[in-house]
C-alpha positions in Angstrom: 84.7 140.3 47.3 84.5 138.6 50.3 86.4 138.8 53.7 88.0 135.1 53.4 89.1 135.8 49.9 90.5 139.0 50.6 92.0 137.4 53.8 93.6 134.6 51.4 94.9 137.2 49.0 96.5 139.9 51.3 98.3 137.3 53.2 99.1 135.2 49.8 100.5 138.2 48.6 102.7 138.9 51.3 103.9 135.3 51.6 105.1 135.7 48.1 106.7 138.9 48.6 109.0 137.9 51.5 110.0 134.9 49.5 111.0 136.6 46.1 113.1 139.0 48.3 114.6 136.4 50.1 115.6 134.7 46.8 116.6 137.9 45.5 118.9 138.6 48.2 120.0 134.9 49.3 123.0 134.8 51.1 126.1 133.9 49.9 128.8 133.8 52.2 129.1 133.9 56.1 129.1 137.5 56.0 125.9 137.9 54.5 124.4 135.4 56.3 125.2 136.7 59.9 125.7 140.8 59.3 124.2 141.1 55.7 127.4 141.9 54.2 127.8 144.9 56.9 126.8 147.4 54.4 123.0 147.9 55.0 121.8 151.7 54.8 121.0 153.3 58.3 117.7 154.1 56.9 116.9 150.8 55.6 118.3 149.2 58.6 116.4 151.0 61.0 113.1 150.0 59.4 114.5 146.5 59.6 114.7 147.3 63.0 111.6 149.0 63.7 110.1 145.2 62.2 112.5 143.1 64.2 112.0 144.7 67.2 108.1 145.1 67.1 107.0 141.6 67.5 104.0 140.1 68.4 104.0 141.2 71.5 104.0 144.7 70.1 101.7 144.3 67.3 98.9 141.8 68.8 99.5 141.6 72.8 100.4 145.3 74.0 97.4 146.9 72.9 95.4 143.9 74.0 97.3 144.3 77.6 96.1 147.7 77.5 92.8 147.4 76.8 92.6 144.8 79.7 94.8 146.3 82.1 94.6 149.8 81.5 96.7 151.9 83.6 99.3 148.4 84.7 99.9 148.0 81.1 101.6 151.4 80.7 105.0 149.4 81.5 105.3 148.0 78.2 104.8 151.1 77.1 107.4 152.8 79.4 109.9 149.8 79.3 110.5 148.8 75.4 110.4 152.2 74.4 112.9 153.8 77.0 114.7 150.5 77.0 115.3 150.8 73.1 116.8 154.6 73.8 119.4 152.9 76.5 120.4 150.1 73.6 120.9 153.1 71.0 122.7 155.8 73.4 125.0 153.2 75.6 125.8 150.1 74.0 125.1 150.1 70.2 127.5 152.0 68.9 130.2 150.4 70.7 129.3 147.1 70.1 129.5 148.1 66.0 132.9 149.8 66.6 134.2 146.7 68.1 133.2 144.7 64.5 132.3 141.4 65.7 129.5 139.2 63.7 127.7 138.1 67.5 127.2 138.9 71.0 128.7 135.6 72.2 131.5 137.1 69.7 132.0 140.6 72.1 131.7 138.5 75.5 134.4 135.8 73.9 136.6 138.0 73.3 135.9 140.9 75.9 136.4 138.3 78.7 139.4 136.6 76.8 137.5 133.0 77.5 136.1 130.1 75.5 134.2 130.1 78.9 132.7 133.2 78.7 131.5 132.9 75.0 129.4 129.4 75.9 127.9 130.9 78.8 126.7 134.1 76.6 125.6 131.3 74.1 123.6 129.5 76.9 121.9 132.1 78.0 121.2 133.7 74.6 119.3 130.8 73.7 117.6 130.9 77.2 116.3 134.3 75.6 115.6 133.6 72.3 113.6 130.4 72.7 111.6 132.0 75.5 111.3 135.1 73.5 109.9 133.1 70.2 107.7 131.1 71.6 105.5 134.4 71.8 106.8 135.0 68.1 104.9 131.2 67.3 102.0 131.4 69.0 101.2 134.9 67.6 101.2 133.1 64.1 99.1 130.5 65.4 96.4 132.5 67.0 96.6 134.9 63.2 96.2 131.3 61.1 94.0 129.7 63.5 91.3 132.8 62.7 91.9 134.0 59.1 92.9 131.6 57.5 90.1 128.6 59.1 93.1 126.1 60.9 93.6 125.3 64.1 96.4 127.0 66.3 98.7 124.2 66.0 98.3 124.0 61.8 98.9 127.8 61.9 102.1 127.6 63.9 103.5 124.8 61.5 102.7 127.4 58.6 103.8 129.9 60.1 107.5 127.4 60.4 107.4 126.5 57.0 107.3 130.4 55.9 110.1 131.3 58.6 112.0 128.5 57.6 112.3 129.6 53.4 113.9 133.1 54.0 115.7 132.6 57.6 117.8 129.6 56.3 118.0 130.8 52.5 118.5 134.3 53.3 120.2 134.3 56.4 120.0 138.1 57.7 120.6 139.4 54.5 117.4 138.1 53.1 115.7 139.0 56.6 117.2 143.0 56.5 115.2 143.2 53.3 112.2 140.9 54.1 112.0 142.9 57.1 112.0 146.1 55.4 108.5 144.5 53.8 106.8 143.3 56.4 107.3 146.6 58.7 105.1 148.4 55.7 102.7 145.7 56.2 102.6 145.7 59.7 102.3 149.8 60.1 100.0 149.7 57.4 97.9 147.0 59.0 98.0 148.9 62.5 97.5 152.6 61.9 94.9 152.2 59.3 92.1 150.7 61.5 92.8 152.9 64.1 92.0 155.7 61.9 89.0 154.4 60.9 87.9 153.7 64.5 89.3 157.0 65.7 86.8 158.8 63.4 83.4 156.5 64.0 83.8 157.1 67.6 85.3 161.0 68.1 85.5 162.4 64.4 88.8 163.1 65.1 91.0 160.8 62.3 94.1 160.9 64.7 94.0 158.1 67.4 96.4 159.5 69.6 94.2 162.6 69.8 90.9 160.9 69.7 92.0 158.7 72.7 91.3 162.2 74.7 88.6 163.4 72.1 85.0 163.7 73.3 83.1 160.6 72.3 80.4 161.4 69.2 77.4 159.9 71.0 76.0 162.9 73.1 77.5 161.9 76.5 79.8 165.0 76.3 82.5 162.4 77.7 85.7 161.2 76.5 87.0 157.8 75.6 89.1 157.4 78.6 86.1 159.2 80.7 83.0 156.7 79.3 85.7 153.5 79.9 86.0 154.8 83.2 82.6 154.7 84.8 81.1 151.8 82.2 84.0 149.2 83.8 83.9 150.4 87.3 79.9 149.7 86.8 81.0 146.2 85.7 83.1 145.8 88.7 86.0 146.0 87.0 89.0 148.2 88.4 89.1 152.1 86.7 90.7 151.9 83.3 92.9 155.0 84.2 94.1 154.0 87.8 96.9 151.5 88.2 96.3 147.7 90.4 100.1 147.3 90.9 102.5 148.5 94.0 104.9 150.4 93.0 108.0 148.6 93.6 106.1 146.5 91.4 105.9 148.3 88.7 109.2 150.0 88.9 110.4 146.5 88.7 108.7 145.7 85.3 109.3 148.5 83.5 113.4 148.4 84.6 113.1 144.9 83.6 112.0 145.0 80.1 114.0 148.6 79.5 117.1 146.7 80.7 116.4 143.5 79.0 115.8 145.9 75.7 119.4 146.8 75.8 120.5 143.2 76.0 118.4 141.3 73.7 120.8 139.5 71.3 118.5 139.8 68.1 118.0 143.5 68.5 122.1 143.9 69.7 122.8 142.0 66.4 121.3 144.5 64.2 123.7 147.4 64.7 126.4 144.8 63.3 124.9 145.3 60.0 125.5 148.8 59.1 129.1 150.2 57.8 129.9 151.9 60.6 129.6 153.1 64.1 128.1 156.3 63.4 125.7 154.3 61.4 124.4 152.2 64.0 123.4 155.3 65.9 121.8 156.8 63.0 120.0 153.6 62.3 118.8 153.6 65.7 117.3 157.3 65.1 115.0 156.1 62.7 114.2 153.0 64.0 113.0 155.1 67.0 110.8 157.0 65.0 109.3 154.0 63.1 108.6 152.5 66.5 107.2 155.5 67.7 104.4 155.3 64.9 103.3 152.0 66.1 103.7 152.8 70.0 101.9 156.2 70.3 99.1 154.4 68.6 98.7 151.1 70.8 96.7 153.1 73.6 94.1 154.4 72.0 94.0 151.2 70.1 93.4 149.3 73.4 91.0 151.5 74.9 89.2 151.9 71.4 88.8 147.9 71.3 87.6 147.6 75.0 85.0 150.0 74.8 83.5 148.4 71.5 84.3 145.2 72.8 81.9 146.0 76.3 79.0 148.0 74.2 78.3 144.8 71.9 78.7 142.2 74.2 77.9 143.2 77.3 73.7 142.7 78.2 73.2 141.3 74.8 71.6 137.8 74.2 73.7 135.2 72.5 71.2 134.8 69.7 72.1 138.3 68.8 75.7 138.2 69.4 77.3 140.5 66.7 79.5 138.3 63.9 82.9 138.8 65.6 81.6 137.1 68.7 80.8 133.5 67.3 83.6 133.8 64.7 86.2 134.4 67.0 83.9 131.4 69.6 84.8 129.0 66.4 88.6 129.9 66.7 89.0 129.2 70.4 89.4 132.6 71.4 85.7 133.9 72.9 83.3 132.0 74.9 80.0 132.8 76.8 79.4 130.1 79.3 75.4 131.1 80.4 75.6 130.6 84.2 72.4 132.0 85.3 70.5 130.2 82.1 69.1 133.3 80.4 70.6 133.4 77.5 72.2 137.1 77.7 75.7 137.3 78.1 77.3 139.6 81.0 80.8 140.6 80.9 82.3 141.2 84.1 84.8 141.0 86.8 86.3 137.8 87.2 86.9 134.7 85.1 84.2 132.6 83.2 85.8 129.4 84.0 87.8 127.9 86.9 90.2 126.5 84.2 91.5 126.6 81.1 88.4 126.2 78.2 87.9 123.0 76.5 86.8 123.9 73.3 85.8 120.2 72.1 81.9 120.5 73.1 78.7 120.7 71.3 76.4 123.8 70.9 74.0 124.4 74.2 70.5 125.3 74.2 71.0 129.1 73.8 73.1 128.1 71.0 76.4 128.9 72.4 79.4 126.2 72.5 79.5 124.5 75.7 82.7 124.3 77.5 83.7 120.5 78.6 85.7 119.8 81.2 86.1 123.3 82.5 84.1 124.4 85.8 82.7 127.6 86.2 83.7 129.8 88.3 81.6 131.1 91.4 81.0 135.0 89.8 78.8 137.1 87.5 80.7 137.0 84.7 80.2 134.8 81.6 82.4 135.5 78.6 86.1 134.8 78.6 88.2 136.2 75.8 91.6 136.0 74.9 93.2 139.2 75.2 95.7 138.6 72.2 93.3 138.9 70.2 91.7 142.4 70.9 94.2 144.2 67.9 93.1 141.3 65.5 89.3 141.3 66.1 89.3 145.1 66.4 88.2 146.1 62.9 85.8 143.5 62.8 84.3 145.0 66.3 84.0 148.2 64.7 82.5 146.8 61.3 85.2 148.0 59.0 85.8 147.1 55.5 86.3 143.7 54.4 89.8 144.8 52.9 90.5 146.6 56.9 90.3 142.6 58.0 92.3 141.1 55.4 94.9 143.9 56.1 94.8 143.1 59.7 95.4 139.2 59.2 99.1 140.4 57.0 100.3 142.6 59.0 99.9 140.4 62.6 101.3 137.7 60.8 104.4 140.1 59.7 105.0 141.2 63.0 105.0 137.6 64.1 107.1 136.5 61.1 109.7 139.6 61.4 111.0 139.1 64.9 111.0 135.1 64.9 113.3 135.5 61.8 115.6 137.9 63.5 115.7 135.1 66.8 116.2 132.3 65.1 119.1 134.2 63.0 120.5 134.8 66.6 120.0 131.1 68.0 121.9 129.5 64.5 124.9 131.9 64.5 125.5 131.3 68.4 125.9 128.1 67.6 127.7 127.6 64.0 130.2 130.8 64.7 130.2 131.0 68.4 130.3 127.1 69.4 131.4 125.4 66.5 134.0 128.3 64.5 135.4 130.0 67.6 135.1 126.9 70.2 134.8 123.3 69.1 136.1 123.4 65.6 138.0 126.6 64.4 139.5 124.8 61.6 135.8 124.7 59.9 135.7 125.9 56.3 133.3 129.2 55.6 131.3 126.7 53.2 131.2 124.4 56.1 130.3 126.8 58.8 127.5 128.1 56.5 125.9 124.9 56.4 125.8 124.5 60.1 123.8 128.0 60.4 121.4 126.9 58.4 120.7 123.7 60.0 121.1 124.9 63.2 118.1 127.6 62.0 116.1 124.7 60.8 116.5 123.0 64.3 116.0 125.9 65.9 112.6 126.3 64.1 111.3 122.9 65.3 111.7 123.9 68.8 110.0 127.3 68.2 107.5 125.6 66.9 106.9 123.6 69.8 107.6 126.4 72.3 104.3 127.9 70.0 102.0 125.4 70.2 102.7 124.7 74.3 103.2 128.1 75.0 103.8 128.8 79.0 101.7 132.1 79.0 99.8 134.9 76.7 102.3 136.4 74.1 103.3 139.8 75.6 104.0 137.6 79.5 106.2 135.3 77.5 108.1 138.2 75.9 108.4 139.5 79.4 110.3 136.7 80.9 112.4 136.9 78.0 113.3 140.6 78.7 114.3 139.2 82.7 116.4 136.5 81.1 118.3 139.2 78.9 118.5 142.2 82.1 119.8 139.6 84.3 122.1 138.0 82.3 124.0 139.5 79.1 123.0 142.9 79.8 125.7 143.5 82.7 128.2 141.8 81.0 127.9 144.0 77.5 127.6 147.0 79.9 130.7 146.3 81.9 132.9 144.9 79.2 132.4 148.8 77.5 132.5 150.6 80.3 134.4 148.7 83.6 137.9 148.1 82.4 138.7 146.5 85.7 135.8 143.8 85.1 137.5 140.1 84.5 136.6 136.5 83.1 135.7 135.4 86.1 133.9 137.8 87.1 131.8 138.3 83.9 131.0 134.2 83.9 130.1 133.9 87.3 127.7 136.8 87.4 125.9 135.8 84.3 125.4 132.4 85.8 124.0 133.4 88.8 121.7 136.2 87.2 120.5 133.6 85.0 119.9 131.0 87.8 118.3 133.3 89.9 116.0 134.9 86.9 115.3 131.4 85.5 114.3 130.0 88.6 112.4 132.3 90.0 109.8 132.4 87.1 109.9 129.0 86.2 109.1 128.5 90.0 105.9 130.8 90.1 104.8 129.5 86.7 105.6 126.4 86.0 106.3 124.5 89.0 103.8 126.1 91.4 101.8 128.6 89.2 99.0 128.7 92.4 101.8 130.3 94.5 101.9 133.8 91.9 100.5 136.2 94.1 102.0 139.2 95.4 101.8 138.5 98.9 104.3 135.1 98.0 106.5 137.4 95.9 110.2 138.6 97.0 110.1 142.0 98.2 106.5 141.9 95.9 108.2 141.7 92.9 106.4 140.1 89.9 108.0 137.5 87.8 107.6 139.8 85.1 109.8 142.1 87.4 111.9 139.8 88.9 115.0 140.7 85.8 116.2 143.6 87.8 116.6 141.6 90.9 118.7 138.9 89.1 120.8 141.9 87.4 121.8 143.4 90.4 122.9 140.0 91.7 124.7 139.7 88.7 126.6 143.4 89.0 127.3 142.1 92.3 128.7 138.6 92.4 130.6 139.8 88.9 132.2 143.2 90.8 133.1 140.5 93.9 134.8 137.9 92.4 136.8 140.1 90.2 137.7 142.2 93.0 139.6 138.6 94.1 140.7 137.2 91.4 143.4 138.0 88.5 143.6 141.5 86.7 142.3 142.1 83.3 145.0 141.9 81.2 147.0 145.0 79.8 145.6 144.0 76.0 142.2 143.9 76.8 142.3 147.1 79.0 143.6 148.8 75.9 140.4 147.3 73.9 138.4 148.5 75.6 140.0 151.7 75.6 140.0 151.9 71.7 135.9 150.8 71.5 135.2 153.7 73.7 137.5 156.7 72.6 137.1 158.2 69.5 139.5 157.8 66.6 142.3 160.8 67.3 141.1 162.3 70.7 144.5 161.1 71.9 145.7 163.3 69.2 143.4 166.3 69.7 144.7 165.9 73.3 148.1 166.2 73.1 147.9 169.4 71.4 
């Protein structure tokens, strides 16, 4: 069978699957719809977990960062996965205990303010829309290549499928949808990696082949080989990190903090019966990440060194398959500078701007750029580096059925998490703005309906946000992760654990963390991108980085102002008092 057809039916299938189960499991009340019911096994809800948080950032980017980075992409590594332990050990099970249905819902009533829950809501959806318009363009980049559309047809796709079981469903039909595409999507990642891990080390493992002696005679490992081949390609050495170190102490506190305060990942401990529950769930869902994330090196350094060997010194007329299939797409281009027909891959960029993929074929055969100059350096293929997971098995020369696997599970990693965030976005505003704000008189029927428009709304912006992305998937995720350290993450932290910590207090300091955080990136990549470099950075710290900056501005302008202003009220302290003691320890004390 061929690859398209097998393409059309994996992903087919799994199109249909998720939208039986969301039929099956349709929500029908405001519970469901917002905390599945709140009855959702740990197990089962820590695989929906493992799928919610593993985006496309995880599945297609990370591993793609990797290969392109090397040692400087070991912060997304360090940062999700350490940040996830934080969310599970300090905040989860507290926020369960308290019983809410939102994070807006906690802050609301922490912070005893209408005030306090429109701000949360404000900058929840500053998070969420930065964080899906990864989610979006991850679909797009998938459709565009498998399925034969462009970028922008395979976001609206990807819309129309989100939009079925998010708004039917609600996060009932997403716990259970989710449960789905995580098989897909760990299926779709491990297996390739498997294969490649054997064909290049005989060793079936990837994490141990990664450090297993390549098969080819050298007597050199993987990480070895990638070593001197990129350093002779005037590249920096795969194993040795580009970054300062305040640098990357920034990122990687940035996106472990921003972990712990990421509404759609928060809202998933809500689910489960109980408190204990949510820390159970978050057990597993560490060990279903940890399948994915022990792999993602060796898949990055696996694709980088098949990527250089079959590319690299090889004339155009002979580029291997993947090369002009992924040229058609958008994604890979050779732009012959010195007019001999042989492409060389190295240091630098190919073109001084962004490739226009509109012209005709050249003399070599390869597609001419238009309206992109070429940059004065050696180098002469540009490649998007999102799309190193996808185009890995057909690097290698898997299977046809490897490929088709591939195509389902990116687009379930994709699928999974923008579900989850747009979930997040509609019940901010139909429970937090309209039920506990604007209109508290709302019927349940009536409050149900405004989730699932405010979903479908929600959607159309994603979809824009996916189609005129600001950056590659995993550097939008990033921002998203500042947004969330800077902003709801000291509030959650000090509503459980700073009695003393006041309305005013919590409002101002997300504001200003926000401001700060927001500004600061849309500054260096939006308003003046040619200003990103580290020597116009504060303190040299990235805009990826900048989140732990605007987090300790908000600990700091929060802790001030309610050091002046009114004390937390005697009901509240005691709130807080019962979400962190255990049921009875005042008993067990007495005696």
């Amino acid at each position: 069978m061929e690859t398209q057809t097998l393409i059309y039916l994996f992903v087919g299938a799994s199109f249909a699957l998720y939208i039986g189960i969301a039929v099956w499991s349709r929500a029908g009340s405001t519970k469901d719809f917002y905390v599945a019911g709140g009855g959702v096994n740990p197990v089962v809800n820590g695989m929906a977990t493992a799928a919610d948080w593993m985006s496309a950032a995880s599945f297609l980017s990370m591993a793609g960062l990797i290969a392109f980075m090397g040692y400087d992409a070991s912060v997304y590594l360090m940062g999700w996965t350490g940040g996830y332990v934080m969310l599970a050990l300090l905040l989860a099970p507290y926020l369960r205990k308290f019983g809410q249905f939102t994070v807006p819902d906690f802050i609301g009533t922490r912070y005893y303010s209408s005030t306090a829950r429109v701000v949360a809501v404000i900058c929840l959806i500053f998070i969420s829309f930065t964080y899906i318009a990864g989610q979006m363009r991850g679909v797009g980049i998938v459709f565009s290549q498998f399925l034969q559309v462009e970028i922008t047809m395979g976001v609206i796709i990807g819309m129309g499928i989100v939009f079925v079981y998010a708004v039917l469903g609600g996060m009932k039909g997403i716990t259970y949808t989710q449960v789905a595409q995580y098989c897909v999507l760990i299926f779709a990642y491990l297996v390739p990696a498997f294969f490649i891990s054997f064909m290049l080390t005989d060793n079936p493992i990837p994490q141990l082949g990664l450090g297993s002696a390549l098969n080819d005679g050298s007597g050199m490992s993987v990480l070895q080989k990638l070593d001197r081949s990129l350093v002779e390609l005037g590249f920096n050495q795969y194993t040795a990190g580009s970054k300062s170190m305040i640098d990357m102490f920034c990122i990687t506190m940035a996106l472990m903090v921003g972990t712990a305060g990421l509404p759609h990942v928060i809202v998933r401990f809500f689910t489960v019966p109980k408190a204990s529950d949510a820390r159970l769930s978050a057990g597993w869902a560490l060990i279903f990440i940890a399948l994915l994330y022990t792999t993602a090196p060796a898949v990055g350094a696996f694709g980088i060194y098949n990527f250089v060997n079959q590319t690299n010194e090889v004339e155009y007329a002979e580029a291997p398959s993947f090369f002009t299939s992924w040229e058609d797409a958008g994604l890979i281009a050779f732009q012959d500078k010195n007019d001999d027909g042989v492409m060389q891959y190295r240091a630098g960029n190919a073109f001084a701007g962004a490739p226009d993929f509109t012209g005709e074929r050249g003399d070599w055969g390869e597609r001419v750029i238009a309206n992109a100059p070429v940059d004065d350096n050696a180098n002469e293929i540009y490649v998007d580096r999102d799309i190193m997971v996808l185009a890995n098995p057909e690097i290698a020369g898997l299977p046809a059925w490897v490929i088709a696997l591939m195509a389902a599970g990116g687009l379930a990693a994709a699928l999974s998490t923008a579900a989850g965030l747009l979930l997040v976005i509609s019940s901010s505003v139909s429970h937090d703005l309209l039920k506990n704000t604007f209109r508290p008189t709302i019927s349940a029927k009536g409050e149900l309906l405004a989730a699932r428009l405010a979903a479908s709304a929600a959607i159309l912006v994603a979809g824009y946000l996916g189609i005129y992305p600001p950056g590659w998937v995993a550097q939008v995720v990033a921002f998203a992760f500042g947004l969330a350290a800077s902003s709801l993450f000291p509030a959650i932290f000090m509503g459980i654990f700073f009695k003393a910590m006041n309305k005013q207090g919590a409002i101002a300091g997300m504001i200003s963390g926000l401001v700060f955080t927001f500004g600061y990136i849309a500054y260096f990549k939006l308003v003046n991108p040619a200003a990103n470099v580290a020597d116009n950075w504060l303190f040299g710290i990235s805009p990826e980085g900048i989140g732990v900056i605007g987090m300790l501005i908000n600990f700091g302008v929060a802790i001030a102002v309610a050091s002046v202003t009114a004390r937390t009220p005697d009901d509240i302290r005691e709130l807080v008092d019962s979400i962190r003691v255990p049921r009875g320890a005042g008993d067990a004390q007495s005696h």
